[in-house]
C-alpha positions in Angstrom: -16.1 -21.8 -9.4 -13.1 -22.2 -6.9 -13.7 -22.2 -4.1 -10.9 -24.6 -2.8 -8.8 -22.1 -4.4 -10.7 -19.1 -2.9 -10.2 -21.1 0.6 -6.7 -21.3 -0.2 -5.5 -18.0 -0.9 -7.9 -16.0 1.4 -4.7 -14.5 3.2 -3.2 -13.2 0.0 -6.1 -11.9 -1.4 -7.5 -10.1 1.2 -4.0 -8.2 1.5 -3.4 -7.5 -2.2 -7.0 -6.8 -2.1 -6.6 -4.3 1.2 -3.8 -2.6 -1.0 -5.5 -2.2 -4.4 -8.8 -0.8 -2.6 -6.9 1.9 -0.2 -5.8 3.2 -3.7 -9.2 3.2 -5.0 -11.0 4.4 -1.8 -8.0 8.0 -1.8 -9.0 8.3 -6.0 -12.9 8.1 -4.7 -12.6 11.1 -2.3 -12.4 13.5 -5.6 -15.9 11.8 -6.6 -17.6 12.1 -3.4 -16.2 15.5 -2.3 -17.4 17.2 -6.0 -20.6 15.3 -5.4 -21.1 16.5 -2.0 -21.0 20.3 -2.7 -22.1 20.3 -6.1 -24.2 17.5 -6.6 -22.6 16.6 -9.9 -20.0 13.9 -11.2 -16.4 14.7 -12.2 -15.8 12.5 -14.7 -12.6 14.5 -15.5 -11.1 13.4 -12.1 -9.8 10.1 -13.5 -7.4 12.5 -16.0 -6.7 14.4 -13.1 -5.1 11.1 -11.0 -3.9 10.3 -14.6 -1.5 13.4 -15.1 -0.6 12.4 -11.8 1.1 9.2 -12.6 3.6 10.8 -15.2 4.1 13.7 -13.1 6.1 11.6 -10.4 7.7 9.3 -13.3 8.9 13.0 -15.0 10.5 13.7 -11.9 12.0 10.4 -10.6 13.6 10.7 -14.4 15.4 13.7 -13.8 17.8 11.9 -11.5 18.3 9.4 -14.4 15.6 6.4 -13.3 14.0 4.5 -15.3 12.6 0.7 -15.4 16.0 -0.6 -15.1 17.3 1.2 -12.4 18.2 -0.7 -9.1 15.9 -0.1 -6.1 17.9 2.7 -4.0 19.3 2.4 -0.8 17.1 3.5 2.1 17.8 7.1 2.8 17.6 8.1 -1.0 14.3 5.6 -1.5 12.4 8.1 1.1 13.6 10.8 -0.5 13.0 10.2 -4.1 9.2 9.0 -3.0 9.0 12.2 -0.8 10.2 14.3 -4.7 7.3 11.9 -6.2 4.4 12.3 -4.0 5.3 16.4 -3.9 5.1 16.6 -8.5 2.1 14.5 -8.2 0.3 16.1 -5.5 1.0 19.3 -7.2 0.6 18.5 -10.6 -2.5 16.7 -10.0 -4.1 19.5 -7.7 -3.3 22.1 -10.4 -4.8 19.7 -13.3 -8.0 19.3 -10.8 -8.1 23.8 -10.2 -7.4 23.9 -14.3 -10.7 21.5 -14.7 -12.9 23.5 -12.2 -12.0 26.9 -13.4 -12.4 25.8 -17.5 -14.9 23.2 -17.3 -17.2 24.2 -14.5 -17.0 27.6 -13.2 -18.5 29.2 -17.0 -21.2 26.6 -16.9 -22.1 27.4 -13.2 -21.8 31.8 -14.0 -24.2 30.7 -16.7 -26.9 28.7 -14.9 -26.5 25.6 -16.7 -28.3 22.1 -16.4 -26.8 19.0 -15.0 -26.6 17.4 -18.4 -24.2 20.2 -19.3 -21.6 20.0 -16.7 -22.1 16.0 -17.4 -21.0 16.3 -21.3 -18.3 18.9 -20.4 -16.5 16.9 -18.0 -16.5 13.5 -20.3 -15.1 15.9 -23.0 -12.5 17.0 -20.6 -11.9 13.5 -19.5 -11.4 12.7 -23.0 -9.2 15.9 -23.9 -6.7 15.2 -21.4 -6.2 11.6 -22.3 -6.0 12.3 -25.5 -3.0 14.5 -24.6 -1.1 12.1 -22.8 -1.7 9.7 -25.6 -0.4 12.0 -28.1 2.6 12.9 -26.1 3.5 9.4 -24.8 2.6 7.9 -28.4 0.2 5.8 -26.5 3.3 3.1 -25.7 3.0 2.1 -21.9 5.8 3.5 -19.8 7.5 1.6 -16.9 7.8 2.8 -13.1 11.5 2.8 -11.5 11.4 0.4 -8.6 11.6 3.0 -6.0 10.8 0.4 -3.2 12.5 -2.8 -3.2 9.6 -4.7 -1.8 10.3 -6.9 1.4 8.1 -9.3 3.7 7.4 -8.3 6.9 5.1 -11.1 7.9 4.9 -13.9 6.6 1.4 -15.8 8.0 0.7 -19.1 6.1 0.7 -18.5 2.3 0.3 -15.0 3.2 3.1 -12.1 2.4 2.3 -8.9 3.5 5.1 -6.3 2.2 6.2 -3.0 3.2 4.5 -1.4 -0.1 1.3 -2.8 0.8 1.6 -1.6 4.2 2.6 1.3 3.1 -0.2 2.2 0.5 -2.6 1.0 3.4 -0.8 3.5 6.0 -0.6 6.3 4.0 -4.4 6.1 2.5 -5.8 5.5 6.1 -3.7 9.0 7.4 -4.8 10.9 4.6 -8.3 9.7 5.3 -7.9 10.9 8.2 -6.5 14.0 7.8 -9.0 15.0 5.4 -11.9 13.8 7.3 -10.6 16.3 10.5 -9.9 18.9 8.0 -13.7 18.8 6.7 -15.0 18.5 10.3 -12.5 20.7 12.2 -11.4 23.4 10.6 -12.8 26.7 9.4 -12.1 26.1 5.8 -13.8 22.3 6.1 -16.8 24.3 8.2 -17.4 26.5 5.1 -17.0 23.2 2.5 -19.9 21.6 4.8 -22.3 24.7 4.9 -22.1 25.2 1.1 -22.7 21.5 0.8 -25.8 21.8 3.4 -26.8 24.9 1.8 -25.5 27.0 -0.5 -27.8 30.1 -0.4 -28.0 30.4 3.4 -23.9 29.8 3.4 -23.8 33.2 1.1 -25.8 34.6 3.2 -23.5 33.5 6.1 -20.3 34.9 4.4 -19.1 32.5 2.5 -17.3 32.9 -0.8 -19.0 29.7 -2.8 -16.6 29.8 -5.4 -13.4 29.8 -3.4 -15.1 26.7 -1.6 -15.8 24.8 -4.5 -12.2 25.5 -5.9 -11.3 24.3 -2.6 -13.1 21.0 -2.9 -11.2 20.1 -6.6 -8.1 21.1 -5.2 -8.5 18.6 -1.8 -10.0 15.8 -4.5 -6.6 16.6 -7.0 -4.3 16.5 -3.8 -5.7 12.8 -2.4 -5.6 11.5 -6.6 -1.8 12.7 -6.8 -1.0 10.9 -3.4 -3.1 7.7 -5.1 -1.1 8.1 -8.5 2.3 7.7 -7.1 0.5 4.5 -4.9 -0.6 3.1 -8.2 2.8 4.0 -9.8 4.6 1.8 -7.4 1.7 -1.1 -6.9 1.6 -1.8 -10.8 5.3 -1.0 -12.2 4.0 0.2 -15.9 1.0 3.2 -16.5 -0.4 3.9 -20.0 -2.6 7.1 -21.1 -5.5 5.7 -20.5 -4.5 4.1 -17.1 -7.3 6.6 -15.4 -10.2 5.1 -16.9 -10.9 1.7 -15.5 -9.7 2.9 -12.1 -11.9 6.2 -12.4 -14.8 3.4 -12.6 -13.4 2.0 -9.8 -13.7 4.7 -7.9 -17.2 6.2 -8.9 -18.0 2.4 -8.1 -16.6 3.0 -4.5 -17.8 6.4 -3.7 -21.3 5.4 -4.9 -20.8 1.9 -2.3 -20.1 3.5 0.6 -22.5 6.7 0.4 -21.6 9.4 -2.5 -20.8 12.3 -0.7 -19.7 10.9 2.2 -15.9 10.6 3.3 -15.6 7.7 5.2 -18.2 6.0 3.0 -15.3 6.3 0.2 -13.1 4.7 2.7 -14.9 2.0 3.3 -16.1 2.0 -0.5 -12.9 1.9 -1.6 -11.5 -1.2 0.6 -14.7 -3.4 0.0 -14.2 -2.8 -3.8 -11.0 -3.8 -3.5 -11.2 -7.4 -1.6 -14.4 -7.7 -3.6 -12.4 -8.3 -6.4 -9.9 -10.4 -5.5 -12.2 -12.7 -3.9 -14.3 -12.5 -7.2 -10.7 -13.3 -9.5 -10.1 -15.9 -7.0 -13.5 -17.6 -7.3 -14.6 -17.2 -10.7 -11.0 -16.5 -12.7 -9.4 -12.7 -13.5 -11.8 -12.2 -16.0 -15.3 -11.7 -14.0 -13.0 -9.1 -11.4 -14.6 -6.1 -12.4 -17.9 -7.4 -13.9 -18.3 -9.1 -10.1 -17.7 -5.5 -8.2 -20.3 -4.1 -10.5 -22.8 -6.8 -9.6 -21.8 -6.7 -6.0 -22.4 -3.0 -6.2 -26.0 -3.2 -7.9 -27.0 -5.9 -5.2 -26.3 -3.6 -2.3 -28.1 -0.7 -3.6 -31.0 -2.5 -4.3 -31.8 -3.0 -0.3 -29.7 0.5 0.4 -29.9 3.4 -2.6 -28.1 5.3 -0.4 -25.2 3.1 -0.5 -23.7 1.6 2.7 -22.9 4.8 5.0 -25.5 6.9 2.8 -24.7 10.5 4.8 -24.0 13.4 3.0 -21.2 15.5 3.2 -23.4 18.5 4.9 -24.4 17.1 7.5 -21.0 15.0 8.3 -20.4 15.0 11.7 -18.0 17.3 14.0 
């Protein structure tokens, strides 16, 4: 064990670690808004942040970047991450309403157990990766530097760039867009009845199908605004680039509170500086097997994970 080193880079791993968990914690809100309503895990949710990552490299391609392309000038950087986030928040919303209306809605007309929507969305999962694989001959593909990345502080050892400011940023607004949007609004009113009580909601008025396509498409929009965050962090994606990320951020919603939205925030974050603290102690190798540890030591004293509040009876 480190722990000189641990001492020694605490600045810079708490700030990479900051950047790589806000991407986790937006990925986790597909998890724990499915959960919430349904009470079931989308396991196809990872393939829906996946298609994600190409759809914003399809598009950057179109104006003729690639891997070797210089980083552009200011005024066309926001615009070509503006084009980015806009394929991938689309593509991966419509990938998400594709999964809910083909995987789950025929298992839910027909009644079916747990273990069913369980195997179908694994074989989606798979499916979908499969594809991408196929069509990207499973060679890695590299990500145009949209952002020329730049210190804007400088404390110690510690750099903190504009990308990781700006992956921090944007996850925290979109957290807390959503989270008003769940708690405000009309449409977030009927999410939170359905997920209190879906019989009484009927009762009530309220179309349960619409709300659980609603739910998919909010968890596809936040994974499309986290696959063009990953895109930028990490520079190259693969086909399977959803997977060990997608178990990331099961791990995170289940930390903070499944179901919950701010308990994926907060999920999300921990995982994140978890395991940089854990690569700097112990070596790269034990980073993920020391987030699953950490995660099975906190829900031995809390099952319920930290936050542990459902997402019917979130707050207004």
């Amino acid at each position: 064990m480190d722990f000189a080193g641990l001492i020694e880079n605490f600045g810079p791993l708490t700030i990479t670690g900051l950047a790589q968990g806000a991407i986790i914690a937006l990925f986790a809100l597909g998890y724990t808004l499915v959960y919430g309503v349904l009470r079931l895990i989308n396991f196809a949710h990872s393939e829906v942040f996946l298609v994600g990552t190409y759809a914003c490299l399809i598009v950057w391609g179109f104006f003729g970047l690639d891997q070797n392309s210089a980083a552009p000038e200011l005024g066309p950087m926001i615009g070509f991450l503006l084009l980015g986030l806009v394929a991938s928040i689309i593509v991966s919303g419509l990938a998400a309403l594709l999964v809910e209306l083909v995987a789950y809605r025929p298992l839910r007309k027909r009644n079916a157990p747990p273990l069913a929507f369980l195997i179908t969305a694994i074989g989606a999962s798979l499916a979908i990766s499969e594809l991408v694989g196929v069509l990207t001959r499973r060679n890695p593909t590299g990500v145009p530097p949209i952002i020329q990345q730049k210190d804007l502080l400088v404390i110690g050892n510690t750099h903190i760039t504009n990308l990781q400011v700006l992956i921090i940023a944007l996850a925290l607004v979109m957290m807390y867009v959503l989270d008003r949007f769940i708690n405000s609004s009309r449409l977030g009113r009927g999410i939170r009845a359905v997920a209190q009580n879906p019989d009484s909601a009927a009762l009530m008025g309220v179309n349960k199908s619409r709300v659980i396509a609603l739910v998919f498409l909010l968890g596809g929009l936040m994974a499309g605004i986290a696959a063009v965050m990953y895109d930028l962090k990490i520079g190259i994606i693969k086909y399977d680039a959803g997977f060990i990320l997608g178990i990331e951020a099961f791990t995170a919603a289940v930390l903070g509170g499944i179901g919950n939205l701010r308990g994926a925030l907060l999920g999300g974050l921990l995982l994140g500086v978890l395991q940089n603290y854990a690569a700097g102690l112990f070596g790269t190798e034990w980073l993920h097997a020391a987030a699953f540890v950490a995660l099975v030591v906190i829900l031995l004293f809390r099952p319920t994970g930290l936050l542990g509040e459902s997402l019917g009876k979130a707050r207004a």
